[in-house]
VODREN-302940 format. One line per field, with one value per residue (C-alpha): y, z, x; residue number from 1. Coordinates in Angstrom, 1 decimal. Layout:
# VODREN-302940
yy <- (Y, ...) $
zz <- (Z, ...) $
xx <- (X, ...) $
nr <- (NUM, ...) $
# end
This chain:
# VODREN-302940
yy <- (-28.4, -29.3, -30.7, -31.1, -33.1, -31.7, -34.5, -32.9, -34.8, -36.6, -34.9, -34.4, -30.9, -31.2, -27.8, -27.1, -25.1, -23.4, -23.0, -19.7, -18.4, -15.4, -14.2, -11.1, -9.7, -6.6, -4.5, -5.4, -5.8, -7.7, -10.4, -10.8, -13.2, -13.4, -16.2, -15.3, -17.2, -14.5, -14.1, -10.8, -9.3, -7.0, -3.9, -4.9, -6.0, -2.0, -0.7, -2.4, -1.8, 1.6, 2.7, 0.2, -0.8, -4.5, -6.9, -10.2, -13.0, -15.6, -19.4, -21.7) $
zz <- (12.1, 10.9, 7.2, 5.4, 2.3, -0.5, -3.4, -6.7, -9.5, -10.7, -8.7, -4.8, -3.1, 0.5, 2.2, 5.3, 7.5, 10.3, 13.9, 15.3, 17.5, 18.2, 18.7, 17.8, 20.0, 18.4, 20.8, 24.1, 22.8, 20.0, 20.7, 17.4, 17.6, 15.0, 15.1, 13.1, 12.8, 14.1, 17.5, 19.0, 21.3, 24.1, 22.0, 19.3, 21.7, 23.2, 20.2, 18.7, 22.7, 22.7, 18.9, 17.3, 20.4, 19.5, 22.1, 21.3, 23.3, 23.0, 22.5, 24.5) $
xx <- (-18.6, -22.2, -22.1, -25.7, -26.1, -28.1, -28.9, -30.5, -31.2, -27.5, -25.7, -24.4, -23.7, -21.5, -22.2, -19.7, -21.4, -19.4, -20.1, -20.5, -18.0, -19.5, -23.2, -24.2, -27.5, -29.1, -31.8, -33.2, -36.9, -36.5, -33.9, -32.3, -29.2, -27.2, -23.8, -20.7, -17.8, -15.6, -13.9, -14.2, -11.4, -12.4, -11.8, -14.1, -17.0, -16.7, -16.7, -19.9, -21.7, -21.4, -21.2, -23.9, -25.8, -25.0, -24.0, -21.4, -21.2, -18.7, -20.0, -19.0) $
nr <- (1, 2, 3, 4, 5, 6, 7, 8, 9, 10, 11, 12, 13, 14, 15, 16, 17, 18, 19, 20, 21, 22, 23, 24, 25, 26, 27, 28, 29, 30, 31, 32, 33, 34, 35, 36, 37, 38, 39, 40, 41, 42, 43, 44, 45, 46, 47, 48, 49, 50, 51, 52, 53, 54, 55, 56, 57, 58, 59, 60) $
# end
């Protein structure tokens, strides 16, 4: 989990970022990559293939 450290002026903001589980590719000429923090089961990635045109990949 990456963790970034914002400091304004008196105080100190901790923001928990998570790592993406999934990725989320969207058309074949623009390469848009999206990461969600969601697992997909096979099912799901079918479903979003042939009904949004939206590829997931797991990471690894």
């Amino acid at each position: 989990m990456t963790t970034e450290i914002k400091q304004e002026t008196n105080s100190i903001r901790i923001l928990k970022i998570p790592e993406p589980k999934s990725f989320l590719k969207i058309g074949c000429e623009r390469n848009i990559i999206i990461g969600v923090d969601t697992k997909f089961n096979k099912l799901q990635k079918v479903m979003w293939k042939f009904l949004l045109n939206t590829k997931i990949e797991d990471s690894e």
